[in-house]
C-alpha positions as CSV (number, residue, x, y, z in Angstrom):
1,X,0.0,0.0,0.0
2,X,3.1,2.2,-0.2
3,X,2.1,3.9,3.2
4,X,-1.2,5.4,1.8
5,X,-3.2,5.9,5.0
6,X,-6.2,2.7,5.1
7,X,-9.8,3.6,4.0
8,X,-13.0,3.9,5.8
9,X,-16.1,2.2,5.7
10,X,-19.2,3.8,7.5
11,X,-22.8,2.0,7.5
12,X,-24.9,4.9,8.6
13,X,-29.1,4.4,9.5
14,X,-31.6,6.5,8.0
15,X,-34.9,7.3,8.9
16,X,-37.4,4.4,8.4
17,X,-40.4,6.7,7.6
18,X,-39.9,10.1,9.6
19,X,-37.8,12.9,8.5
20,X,-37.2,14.3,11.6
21,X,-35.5,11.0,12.7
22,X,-32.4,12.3,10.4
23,X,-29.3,12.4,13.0
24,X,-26.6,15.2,13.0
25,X,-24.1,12.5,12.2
26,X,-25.5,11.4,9.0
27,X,-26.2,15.0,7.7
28,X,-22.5,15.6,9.0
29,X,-21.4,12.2,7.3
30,X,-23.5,12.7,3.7
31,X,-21.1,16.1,3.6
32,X,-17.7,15.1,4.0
33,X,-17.4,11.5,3.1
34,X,-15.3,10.8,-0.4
35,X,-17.6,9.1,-1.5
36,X,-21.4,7.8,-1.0
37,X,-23.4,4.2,-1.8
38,X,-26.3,3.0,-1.3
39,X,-29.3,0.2,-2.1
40,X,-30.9,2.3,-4.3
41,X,-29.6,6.0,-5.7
42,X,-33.6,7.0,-6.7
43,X,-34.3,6.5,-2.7
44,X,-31.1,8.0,-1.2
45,X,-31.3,10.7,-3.9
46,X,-35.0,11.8,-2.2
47,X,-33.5,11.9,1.1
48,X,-30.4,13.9,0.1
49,X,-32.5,16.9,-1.8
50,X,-34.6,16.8,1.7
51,X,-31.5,17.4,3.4
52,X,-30.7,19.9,0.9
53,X,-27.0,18.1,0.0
54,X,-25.7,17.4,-3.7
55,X,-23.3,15.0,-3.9
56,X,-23.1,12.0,-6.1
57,X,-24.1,8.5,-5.4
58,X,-22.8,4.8,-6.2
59,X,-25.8,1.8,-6.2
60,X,-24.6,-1.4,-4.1
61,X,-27.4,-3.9,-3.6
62,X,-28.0,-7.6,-4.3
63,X,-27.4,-7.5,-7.4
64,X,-23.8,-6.0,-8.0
65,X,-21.3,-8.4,-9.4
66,X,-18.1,-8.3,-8.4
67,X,-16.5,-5.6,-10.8
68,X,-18.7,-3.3,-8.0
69,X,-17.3,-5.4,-4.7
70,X,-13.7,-5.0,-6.2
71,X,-14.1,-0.9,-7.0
72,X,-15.3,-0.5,-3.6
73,X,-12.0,-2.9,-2.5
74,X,-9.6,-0.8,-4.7
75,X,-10.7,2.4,-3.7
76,X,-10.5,1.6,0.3
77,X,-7.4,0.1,-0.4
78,X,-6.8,3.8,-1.6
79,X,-7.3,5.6,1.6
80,X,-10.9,6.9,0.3
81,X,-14.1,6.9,3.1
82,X,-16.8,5.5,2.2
83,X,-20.6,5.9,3.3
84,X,-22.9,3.3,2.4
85,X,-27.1,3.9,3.5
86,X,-29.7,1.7,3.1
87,X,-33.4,2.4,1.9
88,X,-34.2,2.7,5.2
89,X,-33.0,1.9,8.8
90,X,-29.4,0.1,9.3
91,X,-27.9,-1.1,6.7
92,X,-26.7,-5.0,6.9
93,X,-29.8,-6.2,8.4
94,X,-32.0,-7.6,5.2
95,X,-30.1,-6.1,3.0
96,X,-26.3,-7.5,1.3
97,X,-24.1,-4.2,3.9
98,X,-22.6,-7.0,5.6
99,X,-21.0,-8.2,2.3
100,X,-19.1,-4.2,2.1
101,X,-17.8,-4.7,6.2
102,X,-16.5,-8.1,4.2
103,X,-14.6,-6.4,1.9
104,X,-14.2,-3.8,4.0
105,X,-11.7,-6.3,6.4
106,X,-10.2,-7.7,3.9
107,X,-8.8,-4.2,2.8
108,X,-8.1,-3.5,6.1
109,X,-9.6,-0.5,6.1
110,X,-11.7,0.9,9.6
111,X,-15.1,0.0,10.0
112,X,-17.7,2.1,11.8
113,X,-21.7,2.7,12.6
114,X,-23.5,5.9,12.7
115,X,-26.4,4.2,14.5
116,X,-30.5,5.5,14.1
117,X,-33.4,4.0,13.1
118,X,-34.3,0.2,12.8
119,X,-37.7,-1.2,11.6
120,X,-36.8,-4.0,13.6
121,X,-36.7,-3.1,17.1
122,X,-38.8,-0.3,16.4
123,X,-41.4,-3.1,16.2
124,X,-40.0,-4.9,18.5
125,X,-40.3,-2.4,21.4
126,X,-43.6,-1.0,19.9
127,X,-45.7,-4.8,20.0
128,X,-45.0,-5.0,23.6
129,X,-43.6,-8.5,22.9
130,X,-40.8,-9.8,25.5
131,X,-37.5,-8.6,24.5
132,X,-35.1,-10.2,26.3
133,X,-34.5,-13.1,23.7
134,X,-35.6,-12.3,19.9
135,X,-34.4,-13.4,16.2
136,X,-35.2,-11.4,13.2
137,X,-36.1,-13.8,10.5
138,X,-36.0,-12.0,7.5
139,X,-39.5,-11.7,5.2
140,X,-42.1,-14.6,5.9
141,X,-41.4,-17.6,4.1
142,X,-43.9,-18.4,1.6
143,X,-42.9,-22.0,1.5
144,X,-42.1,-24.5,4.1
145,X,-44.1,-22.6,6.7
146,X,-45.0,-26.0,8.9
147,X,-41.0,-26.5,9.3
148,X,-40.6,-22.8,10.4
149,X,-43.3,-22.9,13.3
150,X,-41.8,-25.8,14.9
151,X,-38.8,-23.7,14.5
152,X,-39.7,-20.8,16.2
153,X,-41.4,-23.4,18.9
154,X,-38.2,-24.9,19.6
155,X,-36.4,-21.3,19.9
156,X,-39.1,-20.3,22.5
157,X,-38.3,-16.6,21.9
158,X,-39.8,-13.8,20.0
159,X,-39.2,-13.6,16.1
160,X,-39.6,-10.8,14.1
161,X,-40.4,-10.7,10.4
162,X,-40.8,-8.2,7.5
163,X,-43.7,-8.6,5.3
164,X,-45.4,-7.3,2.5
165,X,-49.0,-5.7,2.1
166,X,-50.2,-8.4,-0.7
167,X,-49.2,-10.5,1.6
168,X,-49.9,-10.2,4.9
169,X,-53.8,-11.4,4.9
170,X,-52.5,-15.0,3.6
171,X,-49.5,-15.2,6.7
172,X,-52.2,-13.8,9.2
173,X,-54.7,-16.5,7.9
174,X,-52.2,-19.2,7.7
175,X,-51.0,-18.4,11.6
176,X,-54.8,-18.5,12.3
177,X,-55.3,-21.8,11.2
178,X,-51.6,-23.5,13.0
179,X,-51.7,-21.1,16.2
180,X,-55.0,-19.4,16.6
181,X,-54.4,-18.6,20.2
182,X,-50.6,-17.3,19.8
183,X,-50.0,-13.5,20.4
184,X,-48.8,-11.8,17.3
185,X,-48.7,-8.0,16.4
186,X,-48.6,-6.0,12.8
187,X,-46.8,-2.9,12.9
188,X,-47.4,-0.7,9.7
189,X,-45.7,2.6,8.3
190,X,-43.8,3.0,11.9
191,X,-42.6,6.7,12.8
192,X,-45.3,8.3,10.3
193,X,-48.3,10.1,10.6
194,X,-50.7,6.6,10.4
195,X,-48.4,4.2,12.3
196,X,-50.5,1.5,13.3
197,X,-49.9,-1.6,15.8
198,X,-52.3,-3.7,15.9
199,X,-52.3,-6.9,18.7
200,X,-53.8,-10.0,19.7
201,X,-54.3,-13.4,18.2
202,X,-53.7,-13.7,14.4
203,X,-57.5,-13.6,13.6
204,X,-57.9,-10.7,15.5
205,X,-55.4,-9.0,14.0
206,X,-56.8,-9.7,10.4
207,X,-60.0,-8.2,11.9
208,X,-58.6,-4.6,13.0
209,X,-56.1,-4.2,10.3
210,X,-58.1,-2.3,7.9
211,X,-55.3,-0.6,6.1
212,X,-53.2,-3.2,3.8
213,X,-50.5,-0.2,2.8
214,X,-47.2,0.6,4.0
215,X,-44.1,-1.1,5.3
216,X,-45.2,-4.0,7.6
217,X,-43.3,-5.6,10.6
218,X,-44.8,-9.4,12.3
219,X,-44.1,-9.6,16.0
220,X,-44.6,-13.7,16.8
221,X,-44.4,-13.2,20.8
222,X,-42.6,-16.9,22.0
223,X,-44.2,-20.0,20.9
224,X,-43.8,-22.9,24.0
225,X,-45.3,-25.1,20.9
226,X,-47.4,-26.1,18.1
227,X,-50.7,-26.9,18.8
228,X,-51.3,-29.9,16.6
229,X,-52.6,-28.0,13.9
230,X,-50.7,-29.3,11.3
231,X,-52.4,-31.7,9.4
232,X,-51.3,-35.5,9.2
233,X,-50.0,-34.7,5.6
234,X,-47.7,-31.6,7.0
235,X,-46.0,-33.8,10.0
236,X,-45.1,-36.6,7.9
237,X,-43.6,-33.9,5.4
238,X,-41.9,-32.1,7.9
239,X,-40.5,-35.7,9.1
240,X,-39.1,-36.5,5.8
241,X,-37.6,-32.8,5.5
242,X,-35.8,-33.8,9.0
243,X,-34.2,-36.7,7.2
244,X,-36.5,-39.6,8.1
245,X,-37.4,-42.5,6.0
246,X,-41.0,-42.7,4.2
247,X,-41.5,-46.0,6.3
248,X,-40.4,-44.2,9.8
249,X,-41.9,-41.3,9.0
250,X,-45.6,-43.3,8.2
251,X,-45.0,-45.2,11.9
252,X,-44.2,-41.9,13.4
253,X,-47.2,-40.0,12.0
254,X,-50.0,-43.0,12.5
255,X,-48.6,-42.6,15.9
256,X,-49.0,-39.3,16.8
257,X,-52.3,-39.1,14.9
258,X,-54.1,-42.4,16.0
259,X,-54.4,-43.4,12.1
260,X,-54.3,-46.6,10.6
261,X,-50.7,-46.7,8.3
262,X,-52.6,-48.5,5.9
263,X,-55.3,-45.6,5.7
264,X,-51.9,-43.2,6.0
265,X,-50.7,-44.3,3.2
266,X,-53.7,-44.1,1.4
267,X,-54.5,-41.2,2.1
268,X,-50.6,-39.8,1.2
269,X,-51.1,-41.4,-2.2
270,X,-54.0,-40.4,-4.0
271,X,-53.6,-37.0,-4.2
């Protein structure tokens, strides 16, 4: 490196909804870093002309091949600091920052937070859901959801989830008909005038929320277990994704369910 001085990389929050949620450091930070990336330049671009800064912007985001991971490489390598923002909140958590403090190591360049906003334990504090042991999971599966309840029953904590308005009614429904007496909350466009929380059991939930728009966060407080509400069909598939055979999985299922193998099997096979 020929003595050039190492670069800096700098994940900064930004407001997940509210303006005024903006911190000194990032206004501070969008000003004087060499250089700024972000998820999406449209999106970073509003929040920039609200802030009432020019500079110029660099996209990093699931996409970017590496031509983009090694430009960011060379020019930390360079002694150049870097900023990288997210849509919204802090960057890394759903979204590919953690690849950049990757990168960033391997140039051995300083890595730092400017931390703010997170969707996450916005909602988390907001539901009221215990918070001394919690996972954020990412969006909702929309496959495999059987396997991810006894999951979350085997954790025994609070999960957290993003989800989507087109979506939301069919997860709601779904946890209705495996764990109709669990406590869940929705959490919808948090920090802005109509934030909304709604809580109770997932049928109740579907009743009060009125308004599918806006970002959505699922609060899942902590599952002790699954009430057998999966079907026959779903255990013996969930035994057979745990690596079971067909014929243990059959003896385990006519078990647990008082059914004939025989009438099992049947039943398996002529759908």
């Amino acid at each position: 490196m020929g003595g050039t001085m190492p670069g800096r990389l700098v994940l900064a929050a930004t407001p997940i909804g509210n303006l005024g949620d903006t911190t000194q450091r990032l206004i501070e930070a969008f000003a004087s870093f060499d250089e700024i990336w972000c998820e999406d330049t449209r999106v970073t671009r509003k929040l920039l002309t609200a802030l009432d800064i020019s500079k110029p912007l660099r996209a990093f985001h699931e996409h970017s091949d590496r031509g983009v991971m090694n430009t960011i490489a060379n020019k930390l390598d360079k002694g150049l600091s870097l900023l990288y923002v997210s849509d919204a909140g802090m960057p890394a958590v759903s979204d590919p920052g953690f690849e950049l403090v990757r990168i960033a190591r391997e140039a051995q360049a300083e890595v730092d937070v400017l931390p703010g906003p997170s969707a996450v334990l916005t909602a988390l504090v907001l539901s009221g859901a215990p918070c001394h042991e919690f996972a954020f999971m990412g969006f909702f599966p929309e496959r495999n959801q059987p396997k991810l309840l006894k999951r979350l029953s085997d954790m025994g904590m609070t999960s957290i989830f993003f989800e989507s308005p087109r979506r939301i009614v069919r997860t709601l429904t779904f946890l209705h008909e495996r764990i109709p007496n669990q406590v869940v909350a929705v959490c919808r466009e948090m920090t802005k005038l109509h934030q909304q929380v709604v809580v109770g059991t997932p049928e109740e939930v579907l009743l009060k929320l009125k308004v599918l728009k806006g970002e959505m966060v699922l609060v899942i407080w902590p599952m002790s277990e699954v009430i057998s509400s999966l079907s026959a069909e779903d255990y013996y598939g969930q035994l057979l994704d745990d690596g079971l055979s067909p014929k243990q999985a059959l003896k385990q299922t006519s078990l647990k369910y008082s059914i004939n193998k025989r009438e099992l099997y049947k039943q398996f096979n002529t759908k």
